[in-house]
C-alpha beads as a LAMMPS data file, in Angstrom:
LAMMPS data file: protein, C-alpha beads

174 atoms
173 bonds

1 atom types
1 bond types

-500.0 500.0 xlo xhi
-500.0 500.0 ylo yhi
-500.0 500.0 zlo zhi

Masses

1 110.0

Atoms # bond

1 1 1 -338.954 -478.509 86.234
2 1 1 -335.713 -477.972 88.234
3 1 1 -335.691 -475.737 90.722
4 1 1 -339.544 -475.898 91.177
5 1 1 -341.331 -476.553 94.976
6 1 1 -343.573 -478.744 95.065
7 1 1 -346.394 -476.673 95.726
8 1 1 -345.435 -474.573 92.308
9 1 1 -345.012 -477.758 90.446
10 1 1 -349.034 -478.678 91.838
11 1 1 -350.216 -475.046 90.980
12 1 1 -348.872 -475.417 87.322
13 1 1 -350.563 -478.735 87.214
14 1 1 -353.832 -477.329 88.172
15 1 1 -353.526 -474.748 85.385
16 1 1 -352.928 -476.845 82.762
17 1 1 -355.814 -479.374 83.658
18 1 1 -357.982 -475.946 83.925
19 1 1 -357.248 -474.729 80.204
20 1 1 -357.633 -478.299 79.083
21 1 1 -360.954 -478.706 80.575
22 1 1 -361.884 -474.800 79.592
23 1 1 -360.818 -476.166 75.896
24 1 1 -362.892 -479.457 75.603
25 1 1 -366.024 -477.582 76.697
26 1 1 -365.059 -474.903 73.766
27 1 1 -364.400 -477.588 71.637
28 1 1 -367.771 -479.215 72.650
29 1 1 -369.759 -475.624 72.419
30 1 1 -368.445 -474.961 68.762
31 1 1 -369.856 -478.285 67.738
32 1 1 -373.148 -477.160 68.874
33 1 1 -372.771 -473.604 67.517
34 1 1 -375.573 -473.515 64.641
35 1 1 -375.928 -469.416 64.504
36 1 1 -374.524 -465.856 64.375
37 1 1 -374.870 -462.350 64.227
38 1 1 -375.855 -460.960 60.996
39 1 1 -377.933 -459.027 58.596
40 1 1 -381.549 -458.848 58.926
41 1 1 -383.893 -458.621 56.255
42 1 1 -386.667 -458.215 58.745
43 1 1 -384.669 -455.813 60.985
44 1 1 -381.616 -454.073 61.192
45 1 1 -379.510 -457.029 63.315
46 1 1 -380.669 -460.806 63.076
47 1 1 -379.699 -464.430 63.750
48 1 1 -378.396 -466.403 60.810
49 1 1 -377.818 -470.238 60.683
50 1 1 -374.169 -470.533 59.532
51 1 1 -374.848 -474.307 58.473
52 1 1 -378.187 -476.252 58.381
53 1 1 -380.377 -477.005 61.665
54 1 1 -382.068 -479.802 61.643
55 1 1 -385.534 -479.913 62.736
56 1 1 -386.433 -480.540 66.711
57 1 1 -383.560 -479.284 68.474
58 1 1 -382.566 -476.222 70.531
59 1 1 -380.315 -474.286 68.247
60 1 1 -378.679 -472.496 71.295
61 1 1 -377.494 -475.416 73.717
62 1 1 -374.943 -473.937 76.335
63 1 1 -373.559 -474.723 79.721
64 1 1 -375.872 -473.614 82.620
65 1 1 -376.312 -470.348 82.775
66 1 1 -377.232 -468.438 86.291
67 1 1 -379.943 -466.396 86.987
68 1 1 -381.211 -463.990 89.770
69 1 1 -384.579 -463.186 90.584
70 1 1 -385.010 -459.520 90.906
71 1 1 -388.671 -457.533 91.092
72 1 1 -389.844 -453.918 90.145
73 1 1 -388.633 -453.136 93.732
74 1 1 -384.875 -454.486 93.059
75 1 1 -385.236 -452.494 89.938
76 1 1 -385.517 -448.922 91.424
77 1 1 -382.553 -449.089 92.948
78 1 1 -380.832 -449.418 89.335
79 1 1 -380.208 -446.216 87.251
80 1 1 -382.811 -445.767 84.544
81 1 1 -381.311 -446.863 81.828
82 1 1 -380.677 -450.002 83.086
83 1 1 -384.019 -450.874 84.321
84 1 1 -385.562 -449.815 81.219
85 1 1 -383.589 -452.002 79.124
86 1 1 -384.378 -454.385 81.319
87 1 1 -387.705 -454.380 81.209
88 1 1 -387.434 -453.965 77.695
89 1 1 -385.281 -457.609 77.202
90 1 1 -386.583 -459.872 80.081
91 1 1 -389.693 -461.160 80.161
92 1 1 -391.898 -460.773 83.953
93 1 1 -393.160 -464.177 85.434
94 1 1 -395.266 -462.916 88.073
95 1 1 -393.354 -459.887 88.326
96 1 1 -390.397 -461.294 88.735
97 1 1 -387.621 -461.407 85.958
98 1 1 -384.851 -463.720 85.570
99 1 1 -381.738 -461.732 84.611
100 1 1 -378.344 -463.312 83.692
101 1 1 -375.632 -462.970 87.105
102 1 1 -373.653 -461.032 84.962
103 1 1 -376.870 -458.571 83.826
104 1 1 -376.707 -457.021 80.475
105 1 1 -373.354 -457.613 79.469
106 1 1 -373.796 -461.292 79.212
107 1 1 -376.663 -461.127 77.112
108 1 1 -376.136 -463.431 73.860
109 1 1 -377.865 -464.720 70.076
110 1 1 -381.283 -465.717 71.548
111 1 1 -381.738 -462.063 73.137
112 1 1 -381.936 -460.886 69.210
113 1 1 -384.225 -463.004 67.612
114 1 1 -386.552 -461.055 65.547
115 1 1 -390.547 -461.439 65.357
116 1 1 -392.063 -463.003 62.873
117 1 1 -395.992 -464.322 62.169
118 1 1 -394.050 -467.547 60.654
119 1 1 -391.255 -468.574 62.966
120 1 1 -388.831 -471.173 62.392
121 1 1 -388.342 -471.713 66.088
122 1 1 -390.479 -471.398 69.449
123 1 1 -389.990 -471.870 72.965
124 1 1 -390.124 -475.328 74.201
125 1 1 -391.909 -475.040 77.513
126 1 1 -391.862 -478.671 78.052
127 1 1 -387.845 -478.705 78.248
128 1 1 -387.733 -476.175 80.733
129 1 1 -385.386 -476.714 83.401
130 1 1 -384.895 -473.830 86.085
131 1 1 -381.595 -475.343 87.579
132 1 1 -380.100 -475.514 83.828
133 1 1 -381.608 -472.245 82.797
134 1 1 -383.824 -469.824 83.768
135 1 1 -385.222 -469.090 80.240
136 1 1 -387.224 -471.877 78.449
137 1 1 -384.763 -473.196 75.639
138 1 1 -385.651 -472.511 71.824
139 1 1 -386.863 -475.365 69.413
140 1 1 -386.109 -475.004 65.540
141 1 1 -389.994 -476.116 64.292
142 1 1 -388.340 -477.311 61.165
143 1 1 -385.118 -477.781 58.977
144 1 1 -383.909 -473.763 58.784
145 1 1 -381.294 -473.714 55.904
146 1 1 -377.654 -471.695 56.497
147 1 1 -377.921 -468.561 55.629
148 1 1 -381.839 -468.131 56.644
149 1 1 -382.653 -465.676 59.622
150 1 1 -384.049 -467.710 62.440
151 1 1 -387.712 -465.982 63.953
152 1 1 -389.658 -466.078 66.696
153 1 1 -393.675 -465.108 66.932
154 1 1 -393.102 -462.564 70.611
155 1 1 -396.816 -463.344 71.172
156 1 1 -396.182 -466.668 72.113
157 1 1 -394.382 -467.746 75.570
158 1 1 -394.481 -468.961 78.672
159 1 1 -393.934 -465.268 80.978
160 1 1 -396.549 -462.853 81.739
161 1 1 -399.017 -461.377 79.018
162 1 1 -395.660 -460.361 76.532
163 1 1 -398.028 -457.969 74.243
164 1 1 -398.372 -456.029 77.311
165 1 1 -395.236 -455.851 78.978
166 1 1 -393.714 -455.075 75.531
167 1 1 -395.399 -452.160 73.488
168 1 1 -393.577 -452.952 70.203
169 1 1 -395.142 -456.015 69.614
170 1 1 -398.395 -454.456 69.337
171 1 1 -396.963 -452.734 66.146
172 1 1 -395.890 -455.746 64.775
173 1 1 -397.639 -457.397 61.537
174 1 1 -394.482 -459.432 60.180

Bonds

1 1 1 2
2 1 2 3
3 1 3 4
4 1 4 5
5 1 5 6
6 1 6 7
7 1 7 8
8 1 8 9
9 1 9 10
10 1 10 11
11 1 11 12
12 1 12 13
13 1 13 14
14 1 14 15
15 1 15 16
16 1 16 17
17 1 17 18
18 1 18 19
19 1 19 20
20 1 20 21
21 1 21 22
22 1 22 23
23 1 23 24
24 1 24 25
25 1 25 26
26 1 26 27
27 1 27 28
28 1 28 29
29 1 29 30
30 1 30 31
31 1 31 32
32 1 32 33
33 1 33 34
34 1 34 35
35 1 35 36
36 1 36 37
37 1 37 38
38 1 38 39
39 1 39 40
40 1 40 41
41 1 41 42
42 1 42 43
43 1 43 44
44 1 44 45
45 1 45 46
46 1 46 47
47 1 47 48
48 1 48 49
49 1 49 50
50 1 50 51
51 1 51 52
52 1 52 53
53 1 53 54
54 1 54 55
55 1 55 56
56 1 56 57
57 1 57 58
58 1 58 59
59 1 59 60
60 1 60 61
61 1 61 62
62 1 62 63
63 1 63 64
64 1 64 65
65 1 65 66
66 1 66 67
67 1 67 68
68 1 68 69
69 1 69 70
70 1 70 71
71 1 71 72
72 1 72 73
73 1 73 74
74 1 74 75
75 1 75 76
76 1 76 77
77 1 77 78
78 1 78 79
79 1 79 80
80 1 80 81
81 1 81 82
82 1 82 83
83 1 83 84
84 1 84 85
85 1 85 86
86 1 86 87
87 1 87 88
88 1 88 89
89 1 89 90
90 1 90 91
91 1 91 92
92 1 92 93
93 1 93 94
94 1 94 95
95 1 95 96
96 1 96 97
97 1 97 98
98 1 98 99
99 1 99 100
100 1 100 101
101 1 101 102
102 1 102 103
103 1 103 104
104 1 104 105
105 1 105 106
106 1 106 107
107 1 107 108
108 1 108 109
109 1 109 110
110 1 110 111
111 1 111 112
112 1 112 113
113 1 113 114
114 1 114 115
115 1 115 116
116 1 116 117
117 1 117 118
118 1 118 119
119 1 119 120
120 1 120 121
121 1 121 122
122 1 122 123
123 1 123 124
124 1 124 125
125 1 125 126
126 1 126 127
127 1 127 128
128 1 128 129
129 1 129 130
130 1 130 131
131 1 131 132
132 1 132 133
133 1 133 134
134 1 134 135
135 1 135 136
136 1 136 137
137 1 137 138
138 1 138 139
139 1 139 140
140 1 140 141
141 1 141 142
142 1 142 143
143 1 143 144
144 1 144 145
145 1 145 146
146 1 146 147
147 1 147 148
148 1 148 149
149 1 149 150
150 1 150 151
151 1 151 152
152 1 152 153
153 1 153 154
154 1 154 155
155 1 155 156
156 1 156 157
157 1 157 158
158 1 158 159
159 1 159 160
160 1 160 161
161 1 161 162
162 1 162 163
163 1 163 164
164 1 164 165
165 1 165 166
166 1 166 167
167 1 167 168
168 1 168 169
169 1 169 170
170 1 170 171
171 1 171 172
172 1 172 173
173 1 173 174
């Protein structure tokens, strides 16, 4: 490091404990990681366990993830597009919706769980915790075996009345 300041040498010291720390949580993530993308049997696009998930757990644990509130008000100032996808995704509580900082782009494997009248997972209302998410985590309500899609029933959670804020569930008989 010859020829380096001091305050260079410090900088490239900060780095390196930055990618370190940015690779144990990866590390740690990846252990975690019980699901993908894949083919749906029930619809188009699905989420797959890629190894076994035990029974009881939340099969998408991940580092806090912020929120803003925003309200039908916020919304028409948004093109409409936007607020209709949004209002298709993110379910009102009290006409308010919780929407990732980063909006749509961030959106990730939970956001495409599709319905089903017997679900291998649920929300777990009683583990909600606003300042680590703003969505109530998932539970697995039994062993789901790799390769199996993993299913929500849409009729059941914790927002506002979901059959009516969401019209496609009233199609639904899966």
């Amino acid at each position: 490091m010859e020829g380096l300041k001091k305050g260079e040498i410090a900088r490239i010291q900060r780095q390196l404990l930055k990618q370190q720390d940015g690779k144990m949580k990866l590390m740690e993530n990846l252990q975690s990681t019980y699901c993908c993308f894949g083919r749906s049997e029930l619809d188009g696009i699905g989420v797959i366990a890629i190894r076994d998930i035990p029974k009881g757990i939340n099969p998408f644990p991940c580092p806090k993830e912020t929120s803003v509130s925003i309200t039908d008000e916020d919304l028409a100032q948004l093109p409409k597009a936007v607020v209709s996808k949004i209002k298709d995704t993110f379910v009102s509580v009290g006409g308010v919706y919780q929407v990732y900082e980063l909006g749509l782009n961030s959106m990730g494997l939970k956001f495409h769980i599709n319905h089903s009248n017997k679900p291998n997972v649920a929300v777990n209302g009683k583990d909600f915790d606003i300042e680590v998410s703003p969505y109530n985590p998932f539970i697995t309500l039994r062993k789901i075996k790799k390769g199996e899609e993993l299913c929500w029933n849409y009729e059941v959670s914790n927002g506002d009345s979901i059959p009516s804020q969401f019209d496609f569930i009233k199609k639904l008989k899966r």
